[in-house]
Residue frames relative to the residue before (quaternion, step in Angstrom):
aa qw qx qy qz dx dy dz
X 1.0000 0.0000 0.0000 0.0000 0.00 0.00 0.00
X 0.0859 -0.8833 0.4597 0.0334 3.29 -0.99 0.87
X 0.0749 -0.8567 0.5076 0.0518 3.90 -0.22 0.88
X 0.5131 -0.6294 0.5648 0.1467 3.02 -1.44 1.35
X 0.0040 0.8292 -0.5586 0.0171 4.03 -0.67 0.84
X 0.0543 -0.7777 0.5874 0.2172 3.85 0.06 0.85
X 0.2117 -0.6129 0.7568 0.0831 4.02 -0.77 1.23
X 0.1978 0.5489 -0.8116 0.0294 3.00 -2.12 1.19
X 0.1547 -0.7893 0.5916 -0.0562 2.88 -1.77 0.67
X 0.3153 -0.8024 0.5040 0.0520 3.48 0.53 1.99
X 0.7306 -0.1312 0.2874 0.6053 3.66 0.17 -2.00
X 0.5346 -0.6068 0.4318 0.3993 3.41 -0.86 0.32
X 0.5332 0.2690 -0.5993 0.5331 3.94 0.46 1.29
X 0.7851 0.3010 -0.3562 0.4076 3.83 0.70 -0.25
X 0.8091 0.4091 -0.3612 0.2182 3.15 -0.78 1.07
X 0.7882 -0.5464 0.2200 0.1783 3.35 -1.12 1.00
X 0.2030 0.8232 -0.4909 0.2004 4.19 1.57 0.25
X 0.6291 0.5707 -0.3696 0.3767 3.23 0.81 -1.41
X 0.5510 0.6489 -0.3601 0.3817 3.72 0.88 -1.39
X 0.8552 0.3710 -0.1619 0.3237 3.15 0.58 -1.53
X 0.5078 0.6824 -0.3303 0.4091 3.44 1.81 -0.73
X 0.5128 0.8229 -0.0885 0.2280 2.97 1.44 -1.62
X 0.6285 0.4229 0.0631 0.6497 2.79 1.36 -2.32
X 0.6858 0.2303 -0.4456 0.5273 4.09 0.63 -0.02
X 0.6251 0.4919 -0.4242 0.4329 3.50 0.03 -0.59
X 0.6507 0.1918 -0.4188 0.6037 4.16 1.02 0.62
X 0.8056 -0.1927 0.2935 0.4771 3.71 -0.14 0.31
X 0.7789 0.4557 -0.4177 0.1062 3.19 -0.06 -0.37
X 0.2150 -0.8551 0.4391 0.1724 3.79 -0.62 0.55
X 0.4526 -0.7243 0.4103 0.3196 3.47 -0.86 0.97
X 0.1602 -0.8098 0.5500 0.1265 3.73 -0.22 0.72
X 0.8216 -0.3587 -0.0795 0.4359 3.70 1.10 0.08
X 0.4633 -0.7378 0.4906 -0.0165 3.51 -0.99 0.62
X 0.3366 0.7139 -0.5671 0.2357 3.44 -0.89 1.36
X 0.5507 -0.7179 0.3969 0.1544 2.90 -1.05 1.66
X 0.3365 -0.7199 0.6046 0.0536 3.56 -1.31 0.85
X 0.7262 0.2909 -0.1570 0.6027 3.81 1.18 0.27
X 0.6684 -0.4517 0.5164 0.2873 3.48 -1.47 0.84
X 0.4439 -0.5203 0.6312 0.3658 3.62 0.37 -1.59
X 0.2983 0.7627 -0.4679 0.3322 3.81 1.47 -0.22
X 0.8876 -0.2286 -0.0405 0.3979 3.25 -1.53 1.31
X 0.6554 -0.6334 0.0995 0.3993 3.28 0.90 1.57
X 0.0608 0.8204 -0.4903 0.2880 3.42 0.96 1.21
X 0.4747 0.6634 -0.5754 -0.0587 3.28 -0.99 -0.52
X 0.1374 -0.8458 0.5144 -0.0333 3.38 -1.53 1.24
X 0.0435 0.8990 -0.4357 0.0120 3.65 0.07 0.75
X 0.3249 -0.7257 0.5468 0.2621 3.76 -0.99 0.63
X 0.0189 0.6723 -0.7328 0.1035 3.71 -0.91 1.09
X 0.1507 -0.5081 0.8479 -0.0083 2.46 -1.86 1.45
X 0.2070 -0.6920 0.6873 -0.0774 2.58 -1.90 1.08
X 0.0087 -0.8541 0.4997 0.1443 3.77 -0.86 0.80
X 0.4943 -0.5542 0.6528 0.1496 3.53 -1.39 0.84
């Protein structure tokens, strides 16, 4: 099984890691990974999939 995860990360109170930590710390592995942003006004947003 495989789940799409969009990861962003604004400042380190905004944004969503835990989600993803979450999902490795049960089994899941990240099988690949590609960013959706430049890195622009210190942004940064990436789709991972991960499989179980």
């Amino acid at each position: 099984m495989q789940k799409a995860v969009i990861v962003y990360f604004f400042t380190d109170k905004k944004n969503n890691l835990e989600e993803l930590n979450n999902l490795l710390s049960e089994g899941w592995k990240v099988v690949s990974q590609r960013a959706m942003s430049d890195g622009g006004n210190n942004a940064s947003i990436s789709l991972v999939i991960v499989e179980k």
